[in-house]
N, C-alpha and C positions, 0 to 999 in steps of 0.2 A: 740643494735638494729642490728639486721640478716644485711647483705651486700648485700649476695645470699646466695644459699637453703645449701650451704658446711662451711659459714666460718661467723664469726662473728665481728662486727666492735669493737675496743677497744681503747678507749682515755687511754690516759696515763698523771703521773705529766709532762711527759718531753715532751709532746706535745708540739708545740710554741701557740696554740690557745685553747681555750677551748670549751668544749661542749656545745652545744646549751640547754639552760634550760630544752626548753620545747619543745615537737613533736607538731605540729600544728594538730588535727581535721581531718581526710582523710573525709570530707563531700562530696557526691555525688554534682557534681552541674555543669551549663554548663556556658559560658557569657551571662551576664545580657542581657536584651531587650533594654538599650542602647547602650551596642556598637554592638547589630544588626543594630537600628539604624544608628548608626554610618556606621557601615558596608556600609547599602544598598546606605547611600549617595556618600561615598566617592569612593564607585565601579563607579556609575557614575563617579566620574572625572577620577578614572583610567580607566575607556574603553575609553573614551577623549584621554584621554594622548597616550594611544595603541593605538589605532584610528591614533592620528598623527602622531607617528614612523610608522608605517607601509606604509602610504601613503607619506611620504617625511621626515622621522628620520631618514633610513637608513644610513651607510654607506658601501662600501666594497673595498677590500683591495689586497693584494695579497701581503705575508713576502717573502723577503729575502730565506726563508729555504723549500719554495715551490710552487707550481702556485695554489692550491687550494686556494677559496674567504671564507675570514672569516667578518660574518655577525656582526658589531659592532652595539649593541642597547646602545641606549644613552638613558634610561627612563628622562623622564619630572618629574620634580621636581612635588610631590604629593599637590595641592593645597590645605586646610583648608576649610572644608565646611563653610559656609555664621554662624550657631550658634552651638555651640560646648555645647552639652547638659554637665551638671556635675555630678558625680554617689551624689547619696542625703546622702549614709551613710557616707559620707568621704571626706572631701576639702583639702586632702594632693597633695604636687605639684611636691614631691623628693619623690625617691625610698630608702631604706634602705640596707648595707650592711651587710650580715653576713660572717665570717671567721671560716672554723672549718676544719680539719682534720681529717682525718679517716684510721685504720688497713684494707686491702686487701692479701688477700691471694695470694699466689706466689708471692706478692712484697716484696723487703727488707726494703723498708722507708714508712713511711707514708707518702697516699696523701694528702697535703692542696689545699686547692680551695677557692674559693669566690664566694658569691651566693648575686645575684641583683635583690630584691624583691620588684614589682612595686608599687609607691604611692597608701595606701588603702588595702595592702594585707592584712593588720591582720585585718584590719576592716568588709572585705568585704567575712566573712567566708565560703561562700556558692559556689564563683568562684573557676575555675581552669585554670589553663595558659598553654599555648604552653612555650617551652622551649630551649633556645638556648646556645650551649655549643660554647664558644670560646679559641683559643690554641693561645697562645703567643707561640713568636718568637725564635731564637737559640739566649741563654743567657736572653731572658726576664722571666719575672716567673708570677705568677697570679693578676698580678697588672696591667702589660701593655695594654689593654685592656682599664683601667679606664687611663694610663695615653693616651691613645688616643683619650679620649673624648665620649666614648662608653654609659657610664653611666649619663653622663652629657647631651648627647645629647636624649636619651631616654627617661631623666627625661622632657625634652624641648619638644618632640614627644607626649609625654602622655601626659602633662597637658595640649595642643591646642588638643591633640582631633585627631592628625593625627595619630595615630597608637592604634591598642587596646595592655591592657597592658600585658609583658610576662614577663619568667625569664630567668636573663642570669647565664650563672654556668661557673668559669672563674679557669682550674687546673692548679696547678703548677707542670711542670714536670719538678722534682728533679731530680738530677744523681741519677739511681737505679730503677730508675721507670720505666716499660713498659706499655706507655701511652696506646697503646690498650687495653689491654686486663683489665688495670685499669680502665678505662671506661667502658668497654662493663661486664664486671664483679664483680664492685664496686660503681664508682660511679654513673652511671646513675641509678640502683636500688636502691641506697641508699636517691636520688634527687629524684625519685619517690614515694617511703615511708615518706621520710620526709616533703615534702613540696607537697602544692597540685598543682601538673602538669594535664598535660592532655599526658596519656603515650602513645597513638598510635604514631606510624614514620608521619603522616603528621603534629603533633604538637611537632613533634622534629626535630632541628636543628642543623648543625655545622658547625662551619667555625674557620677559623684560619690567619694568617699572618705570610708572609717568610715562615721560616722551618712550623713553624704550618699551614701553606696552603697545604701543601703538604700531610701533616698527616692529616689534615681533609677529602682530597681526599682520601685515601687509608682506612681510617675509616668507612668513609659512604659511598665507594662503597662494600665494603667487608661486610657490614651491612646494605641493604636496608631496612632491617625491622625493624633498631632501628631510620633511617634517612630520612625523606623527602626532604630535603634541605641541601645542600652543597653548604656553598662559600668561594670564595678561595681569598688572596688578596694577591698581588706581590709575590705568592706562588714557594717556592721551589721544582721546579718537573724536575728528576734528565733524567726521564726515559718513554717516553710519550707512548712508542710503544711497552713497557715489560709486567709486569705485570698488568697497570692502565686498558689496552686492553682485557685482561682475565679476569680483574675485573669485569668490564663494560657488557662482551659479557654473565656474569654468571648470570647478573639480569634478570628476567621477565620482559616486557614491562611495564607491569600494577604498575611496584613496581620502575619504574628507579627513581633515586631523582633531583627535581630541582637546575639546576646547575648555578653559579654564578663566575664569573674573572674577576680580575682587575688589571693593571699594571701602573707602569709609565713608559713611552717611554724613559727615560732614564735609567731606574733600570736595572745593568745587568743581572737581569733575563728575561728581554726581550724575548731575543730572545726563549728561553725553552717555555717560557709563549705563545708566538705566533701559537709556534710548538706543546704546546700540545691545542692549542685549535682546528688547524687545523686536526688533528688527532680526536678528537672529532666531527668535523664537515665533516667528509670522510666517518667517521662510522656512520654517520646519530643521531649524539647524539645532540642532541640543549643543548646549554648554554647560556645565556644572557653573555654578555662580554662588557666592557669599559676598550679602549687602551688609558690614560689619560696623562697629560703633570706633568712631577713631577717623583722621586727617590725611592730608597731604603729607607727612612728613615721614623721617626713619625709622620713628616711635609705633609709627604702623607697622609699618614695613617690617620691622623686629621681632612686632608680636605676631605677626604670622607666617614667618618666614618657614617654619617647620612645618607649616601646613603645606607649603607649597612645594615641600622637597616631597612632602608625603602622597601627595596626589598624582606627580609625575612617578615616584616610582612605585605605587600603587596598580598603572598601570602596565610598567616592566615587570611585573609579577605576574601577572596576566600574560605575557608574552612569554614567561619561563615556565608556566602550563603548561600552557599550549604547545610547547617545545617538548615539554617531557613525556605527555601522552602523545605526541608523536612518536617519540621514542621505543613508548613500549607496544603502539601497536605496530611494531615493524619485527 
């Protein structure tokens, strides 16, 4: 199967993972009328929840590294509408993993990934998902991700009803790899042939943790058009005022990507983390941020891993509106 329009993808015996039997179906089709449904309810509780940060959730701040206030949103936990309708083709409650690797061009190894396909996908042939690529850390590889509770807690998100469902695509950057241009030139075409996404940049996503925070940043701003969402968690960012600044100033308004940061007040990236949000907040850039109690480690990572499934597809709620009152003024 083609990669991109120059190079062609190639399993091999010495792959560690094997090739997917089958391509799934590219069937045209949009989210079902329940989780419009769904949608229109639990927008209600999220303009509630907006509603109350804005009028006394705030808080502000001023670091150590400058007098500029940076604006801390604390979202309210997304509440469960009152009846959680069930899709009727399908009463699955877990997602499915797949494992496969693929040849890219310019690269010397092949990339392996892992791809999180929500409760019902194979059932529910006519859907197509928003999609979310997540980067493990310096020394983790495409599994960290699940060991943080990522999959576990989405499978928990999906079956109550609080999140519609997506896919997550989890790579492993091997020594040898250059994660960019593997991405933007292998696998994100390869994830959009194979599996049925929804390929505009407001239904794709990325984020990462540690070094992969960082590279998510420099990914999806260098790529507005492949990324509507960016977020970053206890992220490695070396350089807030270099190039992230040239990045940023080269977008059009209309295309910047919604931004997401998280730390823990002890994690020595602290202070970097503070500095480049204040840097984003001079240049007039808005990110939602939480400065949280908690480390460098998994143990973070764990506890707010639900938060962060929740604020990416918080925002694909907002794009299944928008969709359906287009709908009905036609």
């Amino acid at each position: 199967m083609p990669v991109d329009p120059t190079a062609t993808s190639s399993y091999t015996g010495v792959n560690r993972r094997p090739r997917r039997l089958a391509i799934f179906a590219q069937a045209d089709g949009v989210f079902s009328s329940i989780w419009i449904l769904s949608a229109l309810i639990l927008a209600f509780f999220w303009t509630v929840a907006a509603s109350a940060e804005t009028h006394g959730g705030d808080e502000w701040s001023t670091s150590q590294q400058g007098s500029a206030p940076i604006r801390l949103i604390t979202p309210t936990a997304t509440p469960s509408p009152p009846a959680q309708p069930q899709a009727p083709s399908c009463s699955a409650t877990r997602g499915s993993i797949r494992e496969e690797e693929i040849s890219i061009t310019g690269q010397v190894r092949d990339l392996p990934f892992r791809v999180y396909l929500p409760p019902c996908y194979d059932q529910d042939r006519q859907e197509r998902y928003p999609t979310l690529y997540f980067l493990h850390g310096l020394l983790g590889d495409d599994k960290q991700w699940e060991e943080a509770g990522a999959l576990e807690q989405a499978d928990a998100l999906l079956s109550s009803g609080v999140i519609p469902p997506f896919i997550i695509v989890m790579p492993w950057e091997r020594t040898g790899i250059d994660l960019e241009p593997a991405l933007v030139n292998g696998l994100i075409p390869y994830i959009d042939q194979a599996f049925r996404t929804r390929a505009e940049s407001s239904w794709r996503a990325i984020g990462g943790l540690s070094r992969g925070g960082g590279q998510a940043l420099q990914i999806g701003l260098k790529h507005p058009d492949l990324f509507g969402q960016i977020s970053m968690h206890s992220p490695a960012i070396l350089n807030a005022d270099g190039p992230i600044l040239t990045w940023l100033r080269a977008i059009p308004e209309e295309m910047q990507p919604a931004l997401w940061i998280d730390i823990g007040q002890r994690d020595s990236l602290y202070p970097s983390t503070v500095h480049l949000i204040e840097v984003l907040f001079n240049n007039g850039y808005a990110a939602t941020t939480q400065l949280n109690t908690g480390d460098h480690d998994m143990a973070y990572w764990r506890a707010h891993v639900d938060t962060y499934l929740r604020w990416h597809a918080g925002l694909w709620f907002g794009h299944l509106l928008r969709d359906y009152a287009a709908l009905r003024s036609h």
